[in-house]
C-alpha angles and dihedrals in degrees: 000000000000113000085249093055084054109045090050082048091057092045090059095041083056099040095056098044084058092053088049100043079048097056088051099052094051093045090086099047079060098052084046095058090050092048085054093054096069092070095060111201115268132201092203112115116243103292105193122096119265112227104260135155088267096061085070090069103040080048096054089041084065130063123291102301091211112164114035119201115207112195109193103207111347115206093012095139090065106036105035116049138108130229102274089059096066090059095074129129130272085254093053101043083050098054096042089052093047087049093046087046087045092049111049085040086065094047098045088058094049098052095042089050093050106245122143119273138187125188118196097214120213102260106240102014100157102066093025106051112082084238103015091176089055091049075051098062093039092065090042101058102026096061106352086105094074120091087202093060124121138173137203132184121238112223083251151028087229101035123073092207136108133235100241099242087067094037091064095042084058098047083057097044085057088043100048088053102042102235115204106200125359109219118205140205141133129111146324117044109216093003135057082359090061100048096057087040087059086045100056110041089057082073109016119064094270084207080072109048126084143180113229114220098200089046091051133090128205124220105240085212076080108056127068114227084266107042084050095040081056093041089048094054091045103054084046088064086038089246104152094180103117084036083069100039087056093050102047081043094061091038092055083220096301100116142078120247126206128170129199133240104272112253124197107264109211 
């Protein structure tokens, strides 16, 4: 074979490996837009209840609230995102979309059992989330049916925590009904969850706070292939093992940890 025959060989070799490499990284992106299709745009304004003075006493006209479950940022991995997060791996896509149908799953069954739940809301969503009137009508049909249902905003799209002024209301609200346990999850681990965890327990009794494993998501920018690949096989089989390891991990041990009773996922 003559160096030029080589050489021309070696470009097509390359060529081709790009175009393939191409076509896997946009798979994803693909996979992303037709995920977001399932939450259709809607022109109907945010249903759920914001948390008011006035929740308190629909809260205390209901049964014991007893446990309270707080979600930061519900749904985070799919609206709001940039384009770099839609190139990730197979692994990865497959692990974002396990933890978003997981859940939404989990939210849906506590609002439609009638437990009291909180959702810390992206600040800003409209004009930060990538389809904010589908996020809209996310919120709206995945937990809209419970009457024990609130929401807060957090100061920013990007940020977990609260402006003081609803911190404290919160703080009251768990107070006036006497919460037993809070029960966290959200996403992300390490990261917007953290700083409303650290937010909370300056004011709430940190012994009883905990972050849920099943009810938190991990950001696959923090997990190498492998580490996610692992973390994927394991949540198939609801083995939420690693799920504990990196939170302890980005709590550096200074956080409570509660799992839930294992349910059959179909």
């Amino acid at each position: 074979m003559s160096k030029k025959t080589f050489h021309t060989t070696q470009s097509i070799i390359v060529v081709l490996c790009f175009l393939i490499s191409g076509c896997a990284a946009n798979a994803p992106a693909r996979q992303f837009s037709d995920l977001l299709r399932r939450y259709p745009q809607t022109t109907e304004p945010l249903r759920l209840q914001r948390l008011t003075e006035k929740s308190f006493e629909a809260a205390l006209r209901g049964a014991d609230a007893g446990d309270v479950t707080i979600m930061v940022h519900p749904a985070y991995s799919l609206f709001f995102r940039d384009s770099e997060r839609s190139a990730y791996s197979e692994t990865k896509y497959f692990l974002l979309r396990l933890q978003l149908d997981r859940e939404a799953r989990m939210a849906a069954e506590l609002s439609k059992a009638g437990k009291t739940l909180i959702l810390i809301i992206p600040g800003d969503y409209p004009t930060e989330s990538i389809a904010p009137l589908s996020y809209t009508f996310y919120l709206n049909t995945v937990v809209a049916p419970g009457r024990s249902v609130y929401y807060l905003y957090s100061e920013t799209w990007n940020k977990g925590g609260l402006a003081m002024n609803d911190m404290i209301l919160l703080y009251r609200f768990l107070q006036t009904v006497k919460a037993g346990k809070v029960l966290l999850g959200g996403g992300y681990i390490g990261r917007c969850q953290r700083e409303f965890h650290t937010q909370l327990t300056t004011y709430f009794d940190k012994a009883h706070t905990y972050i849920v494993p099943e009810l938190s998501s991990i950001s696959p920018d923090d997990l190498s292939e492998k580490e996610a690949s692992d973390l994927l096989a394991g949540l198939r089989k609801q083995d939420y093992t690693l799920v504990r390891r990196f939170i302890d991990k980005k709590a550096e041990g200074n956080a409570n940890i509660l799992s839930l009773p294992q349910k059959r996922e179909h």
